[in-house]
C-alpha positions, 0 to 999 in steps of 0.5 A: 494529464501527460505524467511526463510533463511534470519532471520536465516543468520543474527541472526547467522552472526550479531545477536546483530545487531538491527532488529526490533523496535516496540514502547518500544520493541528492538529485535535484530536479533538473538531474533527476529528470535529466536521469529520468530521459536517458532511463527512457531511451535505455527502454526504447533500445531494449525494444520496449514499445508505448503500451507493452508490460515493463515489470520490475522485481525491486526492492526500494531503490533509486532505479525503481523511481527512476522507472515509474517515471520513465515509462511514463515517458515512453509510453511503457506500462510499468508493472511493479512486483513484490520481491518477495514473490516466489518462483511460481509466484512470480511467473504467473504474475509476468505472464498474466501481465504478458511484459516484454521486460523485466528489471531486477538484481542480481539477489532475486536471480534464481527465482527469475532463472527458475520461471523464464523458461515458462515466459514466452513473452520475456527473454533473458536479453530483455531481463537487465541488473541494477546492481552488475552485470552477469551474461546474459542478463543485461546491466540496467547501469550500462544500458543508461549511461549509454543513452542519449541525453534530453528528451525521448520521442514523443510518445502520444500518451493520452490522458487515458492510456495505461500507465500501471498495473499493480498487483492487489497485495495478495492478503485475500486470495489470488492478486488481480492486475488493477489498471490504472491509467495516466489520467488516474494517477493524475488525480492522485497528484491533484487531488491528495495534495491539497488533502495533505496540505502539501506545497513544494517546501515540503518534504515527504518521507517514505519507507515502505515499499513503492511496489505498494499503491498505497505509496502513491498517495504521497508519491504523486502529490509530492512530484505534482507540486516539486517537493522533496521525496525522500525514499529509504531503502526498508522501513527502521523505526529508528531511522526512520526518527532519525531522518524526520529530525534530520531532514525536518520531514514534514510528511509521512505514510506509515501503515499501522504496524509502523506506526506501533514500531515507532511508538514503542521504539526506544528512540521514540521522542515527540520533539524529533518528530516536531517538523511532522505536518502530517502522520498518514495511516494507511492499509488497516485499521489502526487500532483506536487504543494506538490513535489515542496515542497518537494524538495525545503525543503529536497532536494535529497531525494524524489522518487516516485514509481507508482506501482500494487499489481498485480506486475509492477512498475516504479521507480523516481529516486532522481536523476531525481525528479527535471529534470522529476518532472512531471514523475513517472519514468522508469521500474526497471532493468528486467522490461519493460513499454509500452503504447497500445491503446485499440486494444493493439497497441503500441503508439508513444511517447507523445501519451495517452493509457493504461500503460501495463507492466512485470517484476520479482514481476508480480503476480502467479494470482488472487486467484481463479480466472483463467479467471479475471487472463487471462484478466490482465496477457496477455502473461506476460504483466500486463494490468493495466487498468490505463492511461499515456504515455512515453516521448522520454526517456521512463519516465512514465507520467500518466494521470489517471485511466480508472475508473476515467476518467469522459466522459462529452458529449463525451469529455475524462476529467482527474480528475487529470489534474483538481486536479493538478490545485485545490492544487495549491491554497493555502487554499487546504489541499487535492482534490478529483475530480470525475464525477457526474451526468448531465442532458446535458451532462452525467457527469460533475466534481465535487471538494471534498476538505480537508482545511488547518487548520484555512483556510477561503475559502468559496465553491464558492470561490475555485469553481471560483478559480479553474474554472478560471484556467483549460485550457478548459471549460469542466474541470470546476466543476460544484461545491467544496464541502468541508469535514472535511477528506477523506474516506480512505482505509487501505494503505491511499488512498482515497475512491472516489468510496465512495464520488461518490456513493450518487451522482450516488445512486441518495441519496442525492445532497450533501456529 
């Protein structure tokens, strides 16, 4: 269960075998463990103990990598942030997490200069750039090439010492530290791999942003079995076609606005994206109209997985994408899914409650805090605080989350249901449903939209379109506000919280 152990296998067993691809760099394993030692040794000169915080401010790069593995080896915990954290933002996540050390560049520098005055556990000798050097930030470059080669010391990293704490993504309130131990991340290599039929003649292709614990859903199978990880900077649509042809990827992780991106893309063509074994969505609901899509142009290869940093998942097999289309799967092997009311009772079948679950990735519990931790993790069920119900073979349906939920007079309305409803017409790029103020009855729903490209849809109109096909009249919107993009997280979800907030702020009557 030592993470450590599984760069040094392959760098010894297939060390020409390519490991990792990041814009025009191609490492292969015996390089990018050998990469990996001396990053580690670079973290022990810095004073950078077996269990203290190490946090990184990085967008997606090569020493972001190199530094999930690192820590891994030196028994450091590894603390991802979101670069697009502001500076209030930033400090309270740092200090939370009380790191000791903080690697960044040299564009994210005046958030960091603003807030380290208010860390008294980070100091500026401790704060290295990725990209040059600026005193007196240290230089991440200078500091490896100076490290001794082979191996660090061994750490005496058991299976259930703390490997990372990552940050919950914010779309809800206030971001939690969810901990996750090596044994954890472990099972997310043991287990999802087999799930994604995934071998070390794949080649796996990420383009979202690793600080996001969505992206060691393919991360650490692929390490696991020594396939080739290719990691691009951002997400392009274009791109992102672009390499699938190129590098024959066989595996990606997209979230539903990327999925909608590449179907809608000019370059969209089926035949470039032949070598795709699996298309993983992840992070929202895609909506049913996009699978359709998807499944009509690549078939065989779509899956989906409705899952929680905090450690419960359930996987849609490719198998059954088609048969149940409607459906976010079943639990993994070793993990259970139950649907509870709000007394914690279980429910039939058919019958709408809250999803709660267990299984071998649930987390250590959020950092530093035991009592939030006891509300969540009840008796090792995971309570997930989102809404669904199974069918009679046990598949997952969901229905929405609690916090989305809009109470209009009394009468539960599933923002979901109407957004199933809105990208259906064919001028919608993307919808966002939520509940704004209404002096009748609390709160009514609201349509935020994205257009197609060269779309001509006027508000009214996709108002009237949508209000004539809702199956009841308290589902109809009061009205469609179009934008030009969503506000979005780090890991691509879009921020209803913040389309929501000038409506209840009572700071405007429009977006």
């Amino acid at each position: 269960m030592q993470l450590s152990s599984l760069l040094a296998h392959h760098a010894r067993y297939r060390p020409q075998a390519t490991a990792v691809v990041f814009e025009d760099q191609r490492l292969s394993y015996r390089e990018f463990s050998a990469r990996v030692d001396r990053v580690a040794h670079a973290l022990l000169g810095l004073g950078i103990r077996k269990g203290e915080r190490l946090a990184t401010l990085l967008p997606n790069c090569l020493e972001l990598l190199e530094l999930y593995w690192a820590c891994a080896r030196c028994g450091a915990v590894i603390v991802p942030l979101s670069p697009l954290l502001t500076g209030s933002g930033l400090a309270s996540l740092i200090k939370d997490a009380g790191a000791v050390g903080l690697v960044t560049r040299t564009s994210l520098l005046p958030v960091v200069d603003a807030v380290i005055g208010e860390l008294p556990t980070l100091t500026a000798a401790r704060v290295l750039l990725t990209d040059t050097e600026s005193p007196p930030w240290g230089s991440y470059a200078a500091r490896v090439a100076a490290a001794p080669d082979g191996p660090p010391p061994d750490a005496g990293v058991a299976p259930d010492d703390l490997f990372n704490i990552m940050y919950t993504s914010g779309t809800t309130g206030l971001p939690k530290g969810i901990m996750h131990s090596h044994r954890i991340r472990a099972n997310y290599a043991l287990l999802l791999g087999p799930a994604w039929r995934m071998t070390p003649e794949s080649v796996v292709l990420h383009t979202g942003a690793i600080v996001f614990n969505g992206a060691f859903v393919t991360l650490m199978p692929a390490f696991h079995l020594g396939a080739t990880y290719i990691l691009q900077r951002q997400f392009d649509a274009a791109s992102m076609i672009e390499s699938i042809a190129r590098e024959k990827v066989t595996h990606i992780m997209v979230v539903p606005a990327q999925i909608i991106a590449l179907l809608d893309s000019p370059a969209f063509d089926p035949a470039k994206l032949h070598s795709l074994q699996m298309i993983l969505s992840l992070g929202a609901p895609l909506a049913q109209a996009r699978k359709d899509q998807l499944n009509t142009l690549l078939p065989g290869r779509f899956h989906e997985l409705y899952g929680l940093t905090e450690g419960f998942l359930t996987i849609l097999d490719k198998t059954e994408a088609a048969r149940k289309s409607g459906s976010v799967g079943c639990p993994p092997v070793f993990s259970d899914v139950r649907i509870v009311d709000d007394a914690g009772r279980d429910l039939p079948p058919g019958e709408a409650g809250e999803i709660v679950g267990r299984g071998p990735f649930v987390m250590q519990g959020y950092w530093g805090k035991p009592e939030l931790t006891a509300q969540t993790v009840r008796e090792g069920w995971i309570f997930s605080g989102d809404i669904g119900y199974l069918d009679a073979e046990g598949y997952l349906y969901l229905v929405d989350r609690k916090k989305d939920m809009i109470d209009s007079g009394g009468v539960k309305v599933y923002p979901r249901d109407i957004e199933d409803i809105a990208s259906r017409h064919p001028e919608i790029a993307e919808v966002a449903v939520f509940g704004v103020p209404h002096d009748t009855w609390g709160e009514t729903p609201l349509a935020a939209v994205v257009l197609k490209v060269g779309a001509g849809a006027t508000a009214d109109e996709l108002r009237d379109w949508i209000n004539e096909r809702v199956a009841a009249r308290y589902q109809r919107v009061r009205e469609v506000i179009i934008l030009d993009a969503f506000p979005r997280n780090a890991a691509g979800k879009t921020l209803k919280r913040e389309l929501r907030e000038p409506y209840w702020a009572g700071r405007a009557t429009k977006i």
